[in-house]
C-alpha positions in Angstrom: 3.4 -18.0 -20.7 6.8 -16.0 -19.9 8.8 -17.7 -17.6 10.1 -15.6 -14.9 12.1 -17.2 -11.7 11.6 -15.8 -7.3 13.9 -13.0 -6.9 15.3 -15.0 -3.5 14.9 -12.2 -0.8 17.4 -12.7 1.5 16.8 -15.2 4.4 16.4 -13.8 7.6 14.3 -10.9 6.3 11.9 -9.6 8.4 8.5 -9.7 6.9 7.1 -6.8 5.7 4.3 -5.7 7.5 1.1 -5.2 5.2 -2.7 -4.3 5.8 -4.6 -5.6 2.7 -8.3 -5.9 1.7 -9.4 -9.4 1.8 -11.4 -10.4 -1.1 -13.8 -12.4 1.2 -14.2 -9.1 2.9 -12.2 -7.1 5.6 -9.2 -6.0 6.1 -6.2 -8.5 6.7 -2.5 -7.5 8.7 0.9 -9.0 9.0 -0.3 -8.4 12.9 -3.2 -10.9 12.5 -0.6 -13.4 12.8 1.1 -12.7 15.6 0.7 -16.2 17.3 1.5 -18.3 14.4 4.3 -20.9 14.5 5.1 -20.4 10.9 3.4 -17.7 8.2 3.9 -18.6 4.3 2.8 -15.4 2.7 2.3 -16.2 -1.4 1.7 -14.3 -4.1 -0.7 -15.5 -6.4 -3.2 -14.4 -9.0 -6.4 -15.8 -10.8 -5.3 -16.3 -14.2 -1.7 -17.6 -13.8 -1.8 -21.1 -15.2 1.6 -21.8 -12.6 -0.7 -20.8 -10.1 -3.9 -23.0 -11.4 -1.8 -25.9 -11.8 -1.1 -26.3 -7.8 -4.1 -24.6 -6.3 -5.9 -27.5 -5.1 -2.5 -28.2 -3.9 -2.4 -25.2 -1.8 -5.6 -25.7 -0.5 -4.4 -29.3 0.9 -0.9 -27.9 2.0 -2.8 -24.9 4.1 -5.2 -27.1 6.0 -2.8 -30.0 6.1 -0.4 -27.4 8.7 -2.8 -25.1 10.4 -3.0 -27.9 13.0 0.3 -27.0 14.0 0.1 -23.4 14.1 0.9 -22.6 10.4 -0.5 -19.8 8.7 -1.0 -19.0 4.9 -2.1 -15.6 3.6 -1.8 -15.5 -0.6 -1.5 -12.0 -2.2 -2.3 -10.6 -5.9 -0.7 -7.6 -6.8 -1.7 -7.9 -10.8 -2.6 -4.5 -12.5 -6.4 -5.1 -12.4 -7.3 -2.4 -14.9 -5.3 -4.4 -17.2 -5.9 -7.6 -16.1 -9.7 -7.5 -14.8 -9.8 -11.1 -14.3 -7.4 -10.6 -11.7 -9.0 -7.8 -9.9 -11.1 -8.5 -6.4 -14.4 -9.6 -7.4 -12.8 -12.3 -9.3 -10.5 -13.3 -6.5 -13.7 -13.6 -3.9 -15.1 -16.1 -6.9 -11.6 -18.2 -6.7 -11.3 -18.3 -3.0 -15.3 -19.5 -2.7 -14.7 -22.1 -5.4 -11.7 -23.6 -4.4 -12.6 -23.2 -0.9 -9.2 -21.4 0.2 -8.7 -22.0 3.6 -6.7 -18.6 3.4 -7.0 -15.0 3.6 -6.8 -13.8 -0.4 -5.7 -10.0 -0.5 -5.1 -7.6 -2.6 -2.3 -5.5 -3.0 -3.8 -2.9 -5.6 -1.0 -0.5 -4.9 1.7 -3.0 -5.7 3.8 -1.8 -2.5 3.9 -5.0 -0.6 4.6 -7.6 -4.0 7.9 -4.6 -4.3 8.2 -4.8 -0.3 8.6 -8.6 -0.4 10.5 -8.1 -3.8 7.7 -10.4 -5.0 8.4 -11.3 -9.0 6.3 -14.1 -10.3 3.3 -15.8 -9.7 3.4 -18.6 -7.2 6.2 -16.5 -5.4 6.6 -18.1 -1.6 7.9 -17.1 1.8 7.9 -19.0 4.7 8.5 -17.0 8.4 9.1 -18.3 11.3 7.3 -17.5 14.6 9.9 -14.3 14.8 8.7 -13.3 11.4 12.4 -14.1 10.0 12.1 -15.7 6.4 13.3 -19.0 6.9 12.7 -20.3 3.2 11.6 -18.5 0.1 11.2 -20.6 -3.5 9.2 -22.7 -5.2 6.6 -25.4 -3.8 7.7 -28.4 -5.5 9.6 -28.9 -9.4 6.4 -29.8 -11.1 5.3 -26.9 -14.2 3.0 -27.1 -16.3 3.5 -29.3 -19.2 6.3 -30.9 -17.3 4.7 -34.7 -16.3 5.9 -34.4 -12.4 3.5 -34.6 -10.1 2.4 -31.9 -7.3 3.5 -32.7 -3.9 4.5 -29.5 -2.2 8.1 -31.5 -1.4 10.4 -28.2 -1.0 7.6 -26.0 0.6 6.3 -29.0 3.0 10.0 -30.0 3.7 11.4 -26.6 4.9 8.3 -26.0 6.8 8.4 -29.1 8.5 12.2 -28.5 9.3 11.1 -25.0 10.8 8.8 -26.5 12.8 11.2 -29.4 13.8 13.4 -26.7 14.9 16.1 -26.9 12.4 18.3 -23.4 11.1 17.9 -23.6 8.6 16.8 -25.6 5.2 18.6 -26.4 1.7 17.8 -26.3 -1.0 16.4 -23.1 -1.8 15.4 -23.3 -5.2 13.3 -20.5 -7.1 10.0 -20.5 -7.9 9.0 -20.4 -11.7 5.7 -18.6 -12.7 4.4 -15.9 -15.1 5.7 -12.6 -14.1 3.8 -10.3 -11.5 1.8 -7.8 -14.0 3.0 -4.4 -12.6 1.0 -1.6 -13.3 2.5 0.7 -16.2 5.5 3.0 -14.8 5.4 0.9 -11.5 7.8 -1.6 -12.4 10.3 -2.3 -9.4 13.8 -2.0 -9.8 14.5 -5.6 -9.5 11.6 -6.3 -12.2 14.3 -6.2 -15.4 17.4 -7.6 -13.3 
């Protein structure tokens, strides 16, 4: 379980536009959200024990802020051939059992994870109604193996700070998670920093 930390885009990034394949079927865009007060795109995958240890988590966070307009949309850009337990079939299976409240997509070419200069898995972004990244880090301090509980404190704060109209929220910390498994030769620049 390799440690690797958010690679902190830089706030006020717009958000890179994608057109993914959902794993629950169709085809999901950055456009889809158009009317959204907030978006929080994450990257995610089905294996990542960072990402297993908050998913019910994310499922409560989701439907805990679509009532005010806020969107989540989780992405897995894994190497599938590699990892097959990460490729769609699998993700449909996760986002039925846990009940995801979320698009799931796919990103089998890798291009939006490098877009977003995605690096680990959980990775967040949250985007305001202008699609401007207004926060990008972890959800909350607690790892697995660490004894703090899961509460969602940085990602539930800044986005209730976006929504209360505030510019802007500290602290930004980085996510922690297992490193996004590129697909050999693919690696982005940033991957090795």
């Amino acid at each position: 379980m390799a440690a690797t930390a958010s690679n902190m885009l830089k706030l006020g990034t717009h958000a890179p536009s994608f057109s993914l394949i959902n794993a629950l079927g169709g085809v999901v865009s950055l456009k889809d959200f158009d009317n959204a007060q907030a978006l929080v795109v994450m990257f995610i995958c089905n294996h990542c024990p960072y990402v297993k240890h908050l998913n019910e988590a994310l499922v409560s966070f989701a439907n805990d802020f679509k009532p005010e307009g806020v969107e989540c949309v989780a992405i897995s850009a894994n190497d599938s051939e590699k990892y097959p337990q990460d490729g769609i079939e699998f993700m449909a299976q996760v986002a039925k059992d846990l009940e995801y409240p979320f698009p799931y997509l796919f990103d089998k070419t890798q291009e939006i994870a490098k877009a977003y200069q995605a690096a680990c898995t959980p990775d967040f972004y949250l985007f305001d109604s202008n699609n401007k990244l207004f926060y990008r880090g972890q959800f909350d301090d607690s790892r697995p193996g660490n004894d703090s509980p899961v509460t969602g404190k940085d990602l539930r704060d800044a986005t209730r700070a976006l929504l209360d109209g505030k510019s802007s929220y500290e602290p930004q910390v980085p996510s922690i998670g297992c490193n996004i498994k590129w697909i050999p030769g693919n690696e982005p620049e940033y991957f090795n920093k």
